[in-house]
C-alpha positions as MATLAB code, in Angstrom:
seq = 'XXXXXXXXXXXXXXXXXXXXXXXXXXXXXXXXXXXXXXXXXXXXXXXXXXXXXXXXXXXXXXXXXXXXXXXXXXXXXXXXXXXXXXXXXXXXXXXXXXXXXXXXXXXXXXXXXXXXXXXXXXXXXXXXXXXXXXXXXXXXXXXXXXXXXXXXXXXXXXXXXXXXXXXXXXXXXXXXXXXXXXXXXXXXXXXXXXXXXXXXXXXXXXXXXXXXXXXXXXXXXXXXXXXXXXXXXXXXXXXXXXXXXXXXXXXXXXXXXXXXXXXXXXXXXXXXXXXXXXXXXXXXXXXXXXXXXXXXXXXXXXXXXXXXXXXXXXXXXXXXXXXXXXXXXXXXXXXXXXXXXXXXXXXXXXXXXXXXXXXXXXXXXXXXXXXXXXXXXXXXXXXXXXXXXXXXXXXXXXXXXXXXXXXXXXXXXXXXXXXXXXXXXXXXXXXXXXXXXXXXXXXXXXXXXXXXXXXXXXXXXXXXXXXXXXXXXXXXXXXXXXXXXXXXXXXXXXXXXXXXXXXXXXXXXXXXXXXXXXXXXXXXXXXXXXXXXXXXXXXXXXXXXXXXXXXXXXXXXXXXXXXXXXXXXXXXXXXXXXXXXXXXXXXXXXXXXXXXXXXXXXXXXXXXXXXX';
ca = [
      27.876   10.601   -4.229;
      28.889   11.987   -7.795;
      31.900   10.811   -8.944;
      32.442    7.313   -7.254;
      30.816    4.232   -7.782;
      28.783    2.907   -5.183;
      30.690    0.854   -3.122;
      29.515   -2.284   -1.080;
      28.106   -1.158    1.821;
      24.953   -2.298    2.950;
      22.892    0.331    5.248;
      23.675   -0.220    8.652;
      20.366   -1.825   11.232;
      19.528   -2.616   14.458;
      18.783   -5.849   15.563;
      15.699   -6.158   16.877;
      12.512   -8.791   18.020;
      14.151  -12.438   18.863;
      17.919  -11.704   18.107;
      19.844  -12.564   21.453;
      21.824  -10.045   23.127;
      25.539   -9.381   22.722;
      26.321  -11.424   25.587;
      24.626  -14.925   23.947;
      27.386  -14.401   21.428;
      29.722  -15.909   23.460;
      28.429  -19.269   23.386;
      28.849  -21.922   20.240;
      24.744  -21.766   19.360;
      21.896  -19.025   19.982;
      18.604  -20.090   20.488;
      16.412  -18.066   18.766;
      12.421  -18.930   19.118;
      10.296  -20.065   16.480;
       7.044  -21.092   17.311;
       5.368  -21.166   20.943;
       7.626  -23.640   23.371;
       9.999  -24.370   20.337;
      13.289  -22.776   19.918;
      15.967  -23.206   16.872;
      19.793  -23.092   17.671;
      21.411  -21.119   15.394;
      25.399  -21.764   14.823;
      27.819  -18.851   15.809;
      30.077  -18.692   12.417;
      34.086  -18.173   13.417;
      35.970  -15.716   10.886;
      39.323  -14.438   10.944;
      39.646  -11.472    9.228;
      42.254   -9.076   11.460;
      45.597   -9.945   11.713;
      47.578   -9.086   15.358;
      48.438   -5.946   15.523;
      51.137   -4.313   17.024;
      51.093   -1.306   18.109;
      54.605    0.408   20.207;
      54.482    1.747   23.318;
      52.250    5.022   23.484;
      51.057    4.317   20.372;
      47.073    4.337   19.014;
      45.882    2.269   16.392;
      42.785    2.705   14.505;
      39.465    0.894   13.072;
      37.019    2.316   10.712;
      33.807    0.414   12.014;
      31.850    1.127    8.876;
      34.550   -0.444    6.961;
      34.877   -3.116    9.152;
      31.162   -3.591    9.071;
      31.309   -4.156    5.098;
      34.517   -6.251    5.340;
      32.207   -8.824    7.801;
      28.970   -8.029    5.628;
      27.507   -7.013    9.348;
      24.348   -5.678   10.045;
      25.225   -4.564   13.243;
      29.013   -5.661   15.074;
      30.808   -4.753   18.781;
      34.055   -4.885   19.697;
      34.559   -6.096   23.505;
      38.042   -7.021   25.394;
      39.278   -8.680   28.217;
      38.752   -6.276   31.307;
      42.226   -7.862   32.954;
      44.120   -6.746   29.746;
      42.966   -3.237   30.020;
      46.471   -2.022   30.954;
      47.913   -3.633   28.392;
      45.762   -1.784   25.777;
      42.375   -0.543   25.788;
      39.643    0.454   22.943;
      36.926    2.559   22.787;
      35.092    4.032   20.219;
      35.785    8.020   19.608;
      33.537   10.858   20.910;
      34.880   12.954   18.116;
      34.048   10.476   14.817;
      31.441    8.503   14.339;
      31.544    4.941   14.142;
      35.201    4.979   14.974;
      37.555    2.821   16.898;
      40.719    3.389   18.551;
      42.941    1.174   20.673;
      45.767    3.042   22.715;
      48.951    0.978   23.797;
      49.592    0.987   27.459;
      52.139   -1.221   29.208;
      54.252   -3.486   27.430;
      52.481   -7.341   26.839;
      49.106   -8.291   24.842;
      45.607   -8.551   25.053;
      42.929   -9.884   23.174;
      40.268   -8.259   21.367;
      36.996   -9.652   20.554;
      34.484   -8.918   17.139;
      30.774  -10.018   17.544;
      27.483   -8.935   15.619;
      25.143  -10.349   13.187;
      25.929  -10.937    9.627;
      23.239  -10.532    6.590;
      21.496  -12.962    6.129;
      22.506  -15.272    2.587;
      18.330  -15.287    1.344;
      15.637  -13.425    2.780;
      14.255  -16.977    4.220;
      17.019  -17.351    6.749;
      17.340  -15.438    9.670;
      20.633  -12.781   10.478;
      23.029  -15.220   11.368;
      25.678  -14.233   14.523;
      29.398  -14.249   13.796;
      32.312  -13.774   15.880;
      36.071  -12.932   15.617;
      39.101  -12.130   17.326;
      42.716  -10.368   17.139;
      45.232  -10.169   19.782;
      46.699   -6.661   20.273;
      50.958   -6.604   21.073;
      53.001   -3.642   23.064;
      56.134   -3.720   22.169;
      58.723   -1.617   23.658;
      59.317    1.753   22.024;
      61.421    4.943   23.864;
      60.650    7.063   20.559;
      58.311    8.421   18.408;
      54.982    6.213   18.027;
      54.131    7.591   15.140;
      57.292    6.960   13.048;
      58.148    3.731   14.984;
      59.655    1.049   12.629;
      59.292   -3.194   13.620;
      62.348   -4.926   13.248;
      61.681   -8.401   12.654;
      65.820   -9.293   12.881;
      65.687   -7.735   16.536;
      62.681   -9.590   17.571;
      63.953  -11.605   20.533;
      66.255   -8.733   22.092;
      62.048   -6.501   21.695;
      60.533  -10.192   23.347;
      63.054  -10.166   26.334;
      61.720   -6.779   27.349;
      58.067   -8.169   27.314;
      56.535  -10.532   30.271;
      58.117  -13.454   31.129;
      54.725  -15.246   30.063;
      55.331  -14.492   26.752;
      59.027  -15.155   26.160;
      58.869  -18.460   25.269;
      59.753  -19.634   21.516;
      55.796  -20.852   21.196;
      54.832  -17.694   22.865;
      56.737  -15.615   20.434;
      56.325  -17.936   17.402;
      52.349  -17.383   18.585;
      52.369  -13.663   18.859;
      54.203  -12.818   15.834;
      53.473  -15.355   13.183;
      50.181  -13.565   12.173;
      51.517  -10.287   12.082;
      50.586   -7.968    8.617;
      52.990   -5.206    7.793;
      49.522   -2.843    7.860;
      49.464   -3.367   11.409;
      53.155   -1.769   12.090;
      52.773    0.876    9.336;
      49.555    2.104    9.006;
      47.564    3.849   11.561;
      44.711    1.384   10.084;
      45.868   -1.952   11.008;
      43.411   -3.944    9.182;
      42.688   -4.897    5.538;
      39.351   -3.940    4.532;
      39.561   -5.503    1.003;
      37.642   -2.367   -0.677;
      38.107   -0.388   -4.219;
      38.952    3.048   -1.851;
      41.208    5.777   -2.083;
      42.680    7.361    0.853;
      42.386   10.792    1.270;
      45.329   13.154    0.154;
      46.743   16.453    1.737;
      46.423   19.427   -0.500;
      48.593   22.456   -0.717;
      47.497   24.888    1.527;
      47.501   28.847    1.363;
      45.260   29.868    4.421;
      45.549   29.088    7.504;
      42.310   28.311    9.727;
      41.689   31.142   12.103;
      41.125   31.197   15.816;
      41.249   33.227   18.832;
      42.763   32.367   22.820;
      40.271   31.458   24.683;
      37.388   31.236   21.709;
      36.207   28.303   20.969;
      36.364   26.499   17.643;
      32.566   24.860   16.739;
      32.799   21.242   15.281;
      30.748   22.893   11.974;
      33.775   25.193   11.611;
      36.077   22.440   11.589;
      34.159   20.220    9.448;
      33.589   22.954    6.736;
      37.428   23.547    6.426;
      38.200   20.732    5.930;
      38.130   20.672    2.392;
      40.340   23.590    2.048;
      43.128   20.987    3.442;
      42.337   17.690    2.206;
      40.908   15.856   -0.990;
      39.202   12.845   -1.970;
      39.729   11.333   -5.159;
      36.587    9.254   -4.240;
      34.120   12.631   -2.797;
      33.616   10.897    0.316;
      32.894   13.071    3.003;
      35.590   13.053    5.615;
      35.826   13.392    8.877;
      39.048   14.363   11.039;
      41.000   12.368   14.369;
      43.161   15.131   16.024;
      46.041   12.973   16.787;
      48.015   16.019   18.602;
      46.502   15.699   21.709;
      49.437   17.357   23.787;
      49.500   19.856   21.013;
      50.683   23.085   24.002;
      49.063   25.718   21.379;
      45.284   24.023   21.280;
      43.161   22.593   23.938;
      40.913   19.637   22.154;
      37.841   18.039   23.219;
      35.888   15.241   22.171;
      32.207   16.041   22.469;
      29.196   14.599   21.786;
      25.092   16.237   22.023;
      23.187   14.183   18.963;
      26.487   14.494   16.769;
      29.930   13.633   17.020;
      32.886   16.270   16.955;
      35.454   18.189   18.195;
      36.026   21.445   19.593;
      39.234   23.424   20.312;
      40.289   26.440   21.826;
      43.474   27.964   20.957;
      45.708   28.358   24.096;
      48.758   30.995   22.586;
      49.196   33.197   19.475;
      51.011   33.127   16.243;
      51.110   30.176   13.740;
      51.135   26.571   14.729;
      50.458   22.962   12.634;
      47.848   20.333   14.451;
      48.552   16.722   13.159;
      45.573   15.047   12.170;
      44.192   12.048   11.217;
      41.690   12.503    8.404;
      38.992    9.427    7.551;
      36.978    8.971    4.835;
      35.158    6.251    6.304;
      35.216    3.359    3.623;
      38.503    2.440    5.444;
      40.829    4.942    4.355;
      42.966    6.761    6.223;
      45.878    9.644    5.802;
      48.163   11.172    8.099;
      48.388   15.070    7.357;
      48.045   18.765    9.043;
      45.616   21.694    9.466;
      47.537   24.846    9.852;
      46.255   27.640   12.297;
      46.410   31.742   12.833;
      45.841   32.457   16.529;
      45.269   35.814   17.671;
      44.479   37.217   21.023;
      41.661   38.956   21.144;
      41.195   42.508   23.029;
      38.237   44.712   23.614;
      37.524   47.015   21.126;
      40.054   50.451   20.905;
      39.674   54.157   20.965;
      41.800   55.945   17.488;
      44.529   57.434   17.957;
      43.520   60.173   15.222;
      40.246   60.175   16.970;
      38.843   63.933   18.014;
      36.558   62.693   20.615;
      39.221   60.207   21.968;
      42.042   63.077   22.116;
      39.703   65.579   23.570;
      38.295   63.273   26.301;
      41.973   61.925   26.999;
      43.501   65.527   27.531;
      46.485   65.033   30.239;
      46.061   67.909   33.143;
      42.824   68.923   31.706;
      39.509   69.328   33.900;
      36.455   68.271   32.819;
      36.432   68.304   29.378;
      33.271   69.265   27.478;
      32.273   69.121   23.986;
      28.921   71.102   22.570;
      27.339   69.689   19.749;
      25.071   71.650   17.622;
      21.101   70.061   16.663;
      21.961   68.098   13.507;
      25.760   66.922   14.070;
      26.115   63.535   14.139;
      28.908   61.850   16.243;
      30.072   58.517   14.359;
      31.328   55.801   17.020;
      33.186   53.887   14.364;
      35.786   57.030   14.185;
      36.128   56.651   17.699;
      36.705   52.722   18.551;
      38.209   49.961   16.647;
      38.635   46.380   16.713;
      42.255   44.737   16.439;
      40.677   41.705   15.438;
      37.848   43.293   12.672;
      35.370   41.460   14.926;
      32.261   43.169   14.691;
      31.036   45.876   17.022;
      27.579   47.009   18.900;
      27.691   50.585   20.455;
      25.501   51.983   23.451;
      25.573   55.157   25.434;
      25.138   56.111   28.791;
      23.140   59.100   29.105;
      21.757   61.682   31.385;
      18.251   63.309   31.091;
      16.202   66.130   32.833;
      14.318   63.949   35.655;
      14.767   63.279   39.648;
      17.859   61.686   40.968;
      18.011   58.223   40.030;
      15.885   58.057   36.833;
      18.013   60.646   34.887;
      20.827   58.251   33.949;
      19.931   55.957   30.832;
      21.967   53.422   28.912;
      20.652   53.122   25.168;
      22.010   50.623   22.790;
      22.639   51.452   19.220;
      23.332   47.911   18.103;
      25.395   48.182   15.238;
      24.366   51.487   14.459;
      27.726   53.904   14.534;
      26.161   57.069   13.987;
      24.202   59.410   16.658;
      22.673   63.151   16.744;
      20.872   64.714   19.115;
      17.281   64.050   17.186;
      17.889   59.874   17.223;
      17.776   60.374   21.071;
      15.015   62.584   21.597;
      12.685   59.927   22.180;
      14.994   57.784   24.303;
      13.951   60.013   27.371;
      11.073   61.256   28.356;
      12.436   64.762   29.522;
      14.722   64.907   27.599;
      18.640   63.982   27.625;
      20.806   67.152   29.074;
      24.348   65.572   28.046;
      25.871   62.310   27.057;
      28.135   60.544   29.477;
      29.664   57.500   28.203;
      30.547   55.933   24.719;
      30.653   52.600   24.686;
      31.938   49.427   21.578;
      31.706   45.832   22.613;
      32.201   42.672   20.386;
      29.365   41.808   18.924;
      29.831   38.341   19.485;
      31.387   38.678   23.121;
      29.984   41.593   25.210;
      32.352   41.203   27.943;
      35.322   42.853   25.327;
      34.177   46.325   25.744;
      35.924   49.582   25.731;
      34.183   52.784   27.436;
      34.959   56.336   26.886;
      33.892   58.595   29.280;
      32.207   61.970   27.714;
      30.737   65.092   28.503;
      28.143   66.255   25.495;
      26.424   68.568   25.478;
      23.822   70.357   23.854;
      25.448   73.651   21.963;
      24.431   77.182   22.928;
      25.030   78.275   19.217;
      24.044   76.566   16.251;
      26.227   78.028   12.961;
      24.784   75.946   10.497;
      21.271   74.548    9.594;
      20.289   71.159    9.024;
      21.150   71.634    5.121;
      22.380   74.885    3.223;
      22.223   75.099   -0.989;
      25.260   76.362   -2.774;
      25.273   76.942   -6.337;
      27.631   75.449   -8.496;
      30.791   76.571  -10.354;
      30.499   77.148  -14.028;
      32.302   79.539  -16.445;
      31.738   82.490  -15.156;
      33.520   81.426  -11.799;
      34.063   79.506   -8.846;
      30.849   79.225   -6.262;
      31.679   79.936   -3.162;
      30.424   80.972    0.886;
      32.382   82.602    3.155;
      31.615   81.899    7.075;
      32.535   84.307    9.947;
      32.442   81.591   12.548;
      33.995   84.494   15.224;
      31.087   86.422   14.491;
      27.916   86.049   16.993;
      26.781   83.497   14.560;
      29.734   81.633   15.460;
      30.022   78.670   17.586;
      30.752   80.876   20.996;
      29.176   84.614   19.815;
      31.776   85.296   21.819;
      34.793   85.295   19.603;
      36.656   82.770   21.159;
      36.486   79.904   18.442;
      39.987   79.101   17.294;
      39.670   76.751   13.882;
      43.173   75.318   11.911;
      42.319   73.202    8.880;
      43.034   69.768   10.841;
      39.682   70.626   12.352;
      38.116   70.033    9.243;
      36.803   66.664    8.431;
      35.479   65.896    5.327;
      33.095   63.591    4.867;
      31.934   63.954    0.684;
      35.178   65.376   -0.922;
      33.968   65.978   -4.851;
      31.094   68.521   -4.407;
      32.075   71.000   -2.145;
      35.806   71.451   -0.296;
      36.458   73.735    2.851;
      39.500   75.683    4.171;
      40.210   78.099    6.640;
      40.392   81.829    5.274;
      42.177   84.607    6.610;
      42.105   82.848    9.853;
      38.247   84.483   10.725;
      36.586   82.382    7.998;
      35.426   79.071    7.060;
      35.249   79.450    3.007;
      33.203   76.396    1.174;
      34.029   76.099   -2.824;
      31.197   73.981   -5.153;
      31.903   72.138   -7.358;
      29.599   70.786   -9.862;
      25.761   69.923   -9.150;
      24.809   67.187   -7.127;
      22.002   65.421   -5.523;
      22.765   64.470   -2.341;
      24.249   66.400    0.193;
      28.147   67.006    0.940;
      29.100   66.615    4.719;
      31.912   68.516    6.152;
      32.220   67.887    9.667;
      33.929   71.287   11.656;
      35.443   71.289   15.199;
      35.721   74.626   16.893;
      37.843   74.713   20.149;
      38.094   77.749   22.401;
      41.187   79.801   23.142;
      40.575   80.641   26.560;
      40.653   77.044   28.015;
      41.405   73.770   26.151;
      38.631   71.421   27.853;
      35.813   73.054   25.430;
      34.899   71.526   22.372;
      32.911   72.473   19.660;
      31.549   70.366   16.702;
      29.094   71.426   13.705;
      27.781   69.603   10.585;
      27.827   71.899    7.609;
      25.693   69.805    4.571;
      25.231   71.189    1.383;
      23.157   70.265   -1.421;
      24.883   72.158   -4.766;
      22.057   73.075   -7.284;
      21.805   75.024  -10.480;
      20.153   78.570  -11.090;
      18.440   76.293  -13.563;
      16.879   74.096  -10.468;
      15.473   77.544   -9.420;
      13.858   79.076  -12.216;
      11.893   82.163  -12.171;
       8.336   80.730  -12.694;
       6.902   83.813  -14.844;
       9.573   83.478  -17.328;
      11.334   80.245  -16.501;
      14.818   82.490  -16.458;
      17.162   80.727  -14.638;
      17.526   82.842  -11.706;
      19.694   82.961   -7.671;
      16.874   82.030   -4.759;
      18.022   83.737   -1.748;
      16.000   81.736    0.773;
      17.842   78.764    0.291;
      21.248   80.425    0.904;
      19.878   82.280    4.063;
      16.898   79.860    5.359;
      16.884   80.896    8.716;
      16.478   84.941    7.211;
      12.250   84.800    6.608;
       9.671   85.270    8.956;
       5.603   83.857    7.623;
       6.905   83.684    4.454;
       8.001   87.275    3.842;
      11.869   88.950    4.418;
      13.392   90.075    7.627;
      16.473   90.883    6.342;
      18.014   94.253    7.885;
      19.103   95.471    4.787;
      17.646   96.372    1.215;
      18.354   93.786   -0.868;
      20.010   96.474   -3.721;
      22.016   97.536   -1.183;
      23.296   93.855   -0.009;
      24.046   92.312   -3.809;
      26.835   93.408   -5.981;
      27.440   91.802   -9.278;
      31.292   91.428  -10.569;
      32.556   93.257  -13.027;
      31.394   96.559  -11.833;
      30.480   97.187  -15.103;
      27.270   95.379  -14.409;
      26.886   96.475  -11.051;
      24.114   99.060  -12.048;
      20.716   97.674  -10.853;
      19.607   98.358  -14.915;
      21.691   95.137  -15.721;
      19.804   92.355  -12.767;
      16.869   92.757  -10.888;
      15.816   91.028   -7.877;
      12.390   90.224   -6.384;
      11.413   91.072   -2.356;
       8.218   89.199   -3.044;
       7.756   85.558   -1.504;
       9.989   84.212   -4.404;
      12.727   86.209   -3.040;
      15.475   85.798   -6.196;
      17.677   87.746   -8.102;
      18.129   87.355  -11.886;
      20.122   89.349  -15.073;
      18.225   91.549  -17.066;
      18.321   90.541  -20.770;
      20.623   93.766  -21.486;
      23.665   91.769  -20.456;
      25.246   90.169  -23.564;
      25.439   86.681  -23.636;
      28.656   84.538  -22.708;
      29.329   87.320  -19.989;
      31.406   85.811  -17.031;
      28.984   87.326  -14.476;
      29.416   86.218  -10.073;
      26.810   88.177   -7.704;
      28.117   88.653   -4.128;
      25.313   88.621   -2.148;
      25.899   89.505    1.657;
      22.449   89.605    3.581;
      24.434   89.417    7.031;
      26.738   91.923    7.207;
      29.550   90.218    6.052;
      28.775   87.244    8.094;
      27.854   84.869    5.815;
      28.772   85.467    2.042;
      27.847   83.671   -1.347;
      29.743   84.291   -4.646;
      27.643   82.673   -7.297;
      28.406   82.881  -10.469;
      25.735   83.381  -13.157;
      25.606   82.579  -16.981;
      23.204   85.313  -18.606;
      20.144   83.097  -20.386;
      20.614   82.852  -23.839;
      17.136   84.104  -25.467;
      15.735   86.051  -22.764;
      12.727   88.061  -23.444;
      13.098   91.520  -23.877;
      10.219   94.326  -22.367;
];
């Protein structure tokens, strides 16, 4: 790695061909064959390289095999034990590290420990050559802490009267103890491994690894954070012992499928430290924490400021309905919410025109919020007659879902079209259209639509803003030009019973009379067919009234049909004549619905137009 100099390790092999087995290791000499009916002892070589090592009562020790490997200059090494001392202390190799050894203290007493494997060879003429080692392991009595357990040699024989009377004895004791290292009472690596290695260090932390109750914490998640809470002077790649095994917050389990690691799963909320044991695998070894956020996880939430979720949720109310007109769009991330910010997938249930029991349909929108009436109109072959259920589950854990139940319906009335141009506001005034939505072009043609401000939703707020006006009309002010459209989002409810709904997308695109020039004279000019789109039948006007008689022009002064002119041809605009002086704050109110639906568009007279 970059950074460090390459220590000496040689890569780890397998022996293979005529090597004995572990079990030949036992004896003084190996036979290893050389030739057909001719066999070569080779001599076992005796090292002592680990010092006893005592460990207290409930206490774990551990052994970095890789380092252990280099300290023996192994190609391969085991560690086996006396079966009979077991319950003394017993050693295994971990689930959750690699090439890692641990030996946990049981009842008071000792055991021995055996090291066996095959060392390098010293020239590539000589066969690997078998070695073999071995440390006794020492309970000693402890009623406290393992990990902060302290040996006191000048108490030695008050500790030895507590252990077996086999070992009491002055030569027992003198036996035990005389090859004890102070690494093996106050490290949590007992042995020294004689290499140039820093141990990791714990760095400051700020963030605290997340996890949910019950959700499972991958071995790649805590591998990859790991470097957020611990450094290496050396860039070794380290690996982590949880040490905190009765830890009540975390459950944590060794696994093992082609790699080595742990997983935990958080067991309670709030903030909690895990002890850890962090390795670095060239023998070094540090003692430190990884701090944890748990939260508990719940399905996904309907909004309290929700319209749907209100109107569906109405307390002593009857089937609720809501009627949603052709291009409104219902957005299922203003209905439901996660706690947690997990990610959400939405479906609905719905109901088309069919025979009973092929009419209901569930339709996932994956992470797709938004739905109209037109992104469902293939989802049924008949065609869908209402929604019935809204529905937001985890992305990552369908069984967190939250369902509201609906009624949706296609709208009898349809106030606004798919898109409406308004033009904008310049210096001859404010652009503006005025809505009767009681009016039979309502929402109800009935006159029952009751609309407060609060009912107006505003998606886009810099082109065009909405209010309620003299409690009858919606009025929509432009701003300046833009080119995509502004969404305004309007619920209607009805006075005569609270269960009905209504909901309408008004989207404007604000243009210029310059975006609509006359094409004879390139005068910028007022299109009426893009204010009234639904008012033109093949291509021609249907309009009830003259147009003369259904455009005024503010001041009065210039009211007189010498001063504009408008065209009933296909083009169907409306323009000033070049008598009106220039810089003239001029707004046409043009009302082709009987004061249903009104423009006020103000107009800036052209500044060389031609003259007859």
């Amino acid at each position: 790695m970059m950074g460090r100099e390459q220590k000496n390790f040689r890569n780890k092999k397998k022996i293979v061909g005529a090597i004995a087995s572990t079990a030949m290791l036992a004896v003084p000499f190996m036979a290893v064959p050389v030739a057909a009916n001719t066999e070569v002892e080779l001599p076992v070589e005796h090292v002592d390289h680990i010092d006893t090592i005592v460990i207290p009562a409930n206490g774990t020790k551990y052994i970095d095999l890789d380092a252990l490997r280099a300290l023996y200059d192994a190609a391969d090494l085991n560690i086996t034990q006396n079966e009979n001392e077991m319950n003394t202390a017993r050693g295994s190799r971990t689930l959750g590290v690699d090439e890692f050894y641990e030996i946990k203290a049981g009842e008071i007493g000792k055991a021995t420990f055996t090291v066996s494997g095959m060392k390098y060879p010293a020239g590539e003429e000589m066969s690997y050559l078998p070695f073999t080692d071995s440390f006794e392991v020492v309970v000693v009595p402890n009623t406290g802490d393992p990990d902060t357990y302290k040996f006191d040699l000048s108490n030695v024989f008050t500790m030895m009267s507590q252990m077996p009377l086999e070992l009491q004895s002055h030569d027992k004791v003198k036996s035990l103890l005389g090859n004890v290292s102070p690494l093996t009472i106050v490290n949590d690596s007992p042995i020294d491994y004689h290499l140039d290695n820093s141990a990791p260090y714990q760095l400051n932390m700020t963030n605290r690894l997340q996890g949910v109750v019950g959700e499972k914490i991958s071995r790649e998640t805590i591998r990859a954070s790991l470097q957020s809470y611990f450094g290496d002077y050396d860039y070794d790649e380290l690996d982590v012992v949880f040490i905190d095994r009765n830890n009540p917050n975390i459950r944590i389990d060794e696994v093992y499928d082609n790699s080595h690691g742990y997983e935990l799963t958080p067991l309670t909320a709030g903030d909690f430290d895990l002890n850890v044991l962090v390795v670095d695998h060239h023998g070094g070894m540090t003692r430190g924490i990884i701090p944890f956020h748990c939260t508990v996880n719940t399905p996904p939430q309907l909004k309290t400021d929700s319209v749907l979720a209100k109107h569906f949720s109405l307390d002593g109310v009857n089937n609720p309905i809501m009627y949603l007109s052709n291009d409104a769009e219902i957005d299922l991330s203003e209905v439901f919410f996660d706690a947690e910010n997990s990610a959400l997938d939405y479906e609905i249930v719905v109901e088309g025109y069919g025979s009973p029991g092929t009419a209901i349909n569930t339709i996932s929108l994956d992470s797709s919020p938004i739905l109209t009436w037109e992104s469902l109109s293939s989802s049924m072959p008949n065609g869908i007659k209402r929604i019935k259920e809204l529905r937001a589950h985890e992305r990552e854990n369908t069984s967190f879902q939250s369902v509201l139940n609906v009624d949706i319906e296609h709208a009898i009335q349809d106030p606004f079209p798919a898109s409406l141009d308004m033009y904008e506001s310049n210096a001859s005034g404010t652009s503006s259209y005025i809505f009767d939505y009681k009016s039979d072009v309502g929402f109800d043609a009935f006159n029952y639509t009751e609309i407060t401000n609060a009912d107006i939703h505003k998606r886009d707020s810099n082109a065009v803003t909405a209010s309620v006006y003299q409690n009858v009309y919606l009025k929509f002010d432009a701003k300046g030009r833009t080119e995509s459209l502004s969404k305004i989002k309007i619920y209607g409810h009805n006075r005569e019973t609270q269960s009905i709904l209504y909901q309408d997308d008004f989207n404007f695109r604000v243009i210029s009379t310059e975006d609509t020039l006359y094409p004879e004279t390139n005068i910028p000019a007022i299109r009426l067919r893009s204010l009234y789109p639904d008012y033109y039948n093949d291509g021609y006007w249907t309009g009830p009234y003259n147009i003369g008689q259904s455009v005024s022009v503010i001041p009065e002064t210039y009211n007189d049909e010498i001063h504009w002119t408008y065209e009933t041809s296909s083009l169907m605009s409306i323009r000033l004549e070049a008598n009106v002086p220039t810089h003239t704050q001029i707004l046409f109110k043009i009302d082709l619905d009987e004061g249903k639906r009104i423009y006020y568009v103000p107009y800036i007279p052209y500044m060389n137009q031609p003259t007859d």
